[in-house]
PALO-43172 format. One record per residue (C-alpha): residue in one letter; x, y, z; residue number from 1. Coordinates in steps of 0.001 Angstrom, whole numbers, plus 524288, in hexadecimal, padded with zeros to 5 digits. Layout:
BEGIN
[atom A; [X; Y; Z]; NUM],
...
***
This chain:
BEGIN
[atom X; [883DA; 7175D; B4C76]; 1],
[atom X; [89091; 712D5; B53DC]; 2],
[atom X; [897E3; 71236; B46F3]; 3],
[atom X; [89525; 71F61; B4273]; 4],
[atom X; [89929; 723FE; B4F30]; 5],
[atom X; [8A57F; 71B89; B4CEA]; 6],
[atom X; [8A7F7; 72127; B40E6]; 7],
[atom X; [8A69C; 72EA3; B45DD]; 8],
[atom X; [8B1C4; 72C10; B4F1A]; 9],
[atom X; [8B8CF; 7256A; B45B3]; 10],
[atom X; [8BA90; 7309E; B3BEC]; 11],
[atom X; [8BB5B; 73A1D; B45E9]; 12],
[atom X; [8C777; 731D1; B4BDD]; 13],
[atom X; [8CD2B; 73271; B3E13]; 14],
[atom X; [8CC4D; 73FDF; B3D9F]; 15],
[atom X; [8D342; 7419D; B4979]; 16],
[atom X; [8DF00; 73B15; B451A]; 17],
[atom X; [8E48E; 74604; B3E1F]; 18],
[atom X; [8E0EC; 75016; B4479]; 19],
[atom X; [8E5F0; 74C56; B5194]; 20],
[atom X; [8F2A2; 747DE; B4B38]; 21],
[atom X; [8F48D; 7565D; B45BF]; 22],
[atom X; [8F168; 75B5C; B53D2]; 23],
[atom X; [8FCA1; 75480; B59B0]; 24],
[atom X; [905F3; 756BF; B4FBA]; 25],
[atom X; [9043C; 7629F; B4FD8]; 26],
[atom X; [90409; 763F9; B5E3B]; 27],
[atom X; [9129A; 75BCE; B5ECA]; 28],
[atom X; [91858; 76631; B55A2]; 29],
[atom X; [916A8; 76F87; B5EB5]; 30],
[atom X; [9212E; 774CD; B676C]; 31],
[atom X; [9227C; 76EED; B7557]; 32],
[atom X; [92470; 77955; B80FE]; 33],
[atom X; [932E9; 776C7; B86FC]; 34],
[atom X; [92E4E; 76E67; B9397]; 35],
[atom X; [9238E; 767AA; B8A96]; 36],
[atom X; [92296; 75753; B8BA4]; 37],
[atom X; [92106; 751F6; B7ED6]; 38],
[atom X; [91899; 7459C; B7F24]; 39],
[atom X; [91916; 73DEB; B740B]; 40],
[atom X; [90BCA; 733F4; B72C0]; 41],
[atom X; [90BAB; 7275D; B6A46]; 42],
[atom X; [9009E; 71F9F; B6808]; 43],
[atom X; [8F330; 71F4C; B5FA0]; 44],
[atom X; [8E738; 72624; B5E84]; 45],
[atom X; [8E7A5; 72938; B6C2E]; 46],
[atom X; [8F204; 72FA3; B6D2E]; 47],
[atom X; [8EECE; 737A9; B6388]; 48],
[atom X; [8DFE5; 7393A; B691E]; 49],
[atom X; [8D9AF; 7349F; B5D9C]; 50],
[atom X; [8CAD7; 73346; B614E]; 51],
[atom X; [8CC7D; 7404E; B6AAB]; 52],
[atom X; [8C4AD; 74BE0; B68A4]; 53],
[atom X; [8D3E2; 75307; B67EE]; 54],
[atom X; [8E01E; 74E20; B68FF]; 55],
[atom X; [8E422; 7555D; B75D2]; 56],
[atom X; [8D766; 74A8D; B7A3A]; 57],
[atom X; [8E110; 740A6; B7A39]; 58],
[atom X; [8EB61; 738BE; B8124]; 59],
[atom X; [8F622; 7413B; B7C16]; 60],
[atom X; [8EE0C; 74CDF; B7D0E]; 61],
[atom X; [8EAC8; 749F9; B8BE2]; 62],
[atom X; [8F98C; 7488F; B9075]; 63],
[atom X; [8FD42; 75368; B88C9]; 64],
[atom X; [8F32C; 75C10; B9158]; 65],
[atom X; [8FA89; 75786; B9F8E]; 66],
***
């Protein structure tokens, strides 16, 4: 039972990958308003909320919302 639920998580992980990586691309390309702070995150999979239900769920997502 705990390895199918594993696995579950697992693949759904995987599929996250890409998508979130298209979501803040996409979201960098964007023009920044004149007074705007650009904050530029390195780092892994938590940076780029990978296990989140979206990516605005986490770390990068959370500063950007103060």
């Amino acid at each position: 039972m705990l390895l199918g639920v594993v696995g579950v998580r697992l693949a759904a992980v995987r599929r996250q990958g890409p998508r979130h990586t298209r979501y803040w691309r996409a979201l960098a390309g964007q023009p920044a308003p004149p007074n705007a702070i650009r904050l530029v995150a390195l780092g892994d999979s938590t940076v780029q909320a990978i296990g989140a239900a979206r990516p605005l769920d986490g770390l990068v997502g959370r500063a950007q919302a103060y």
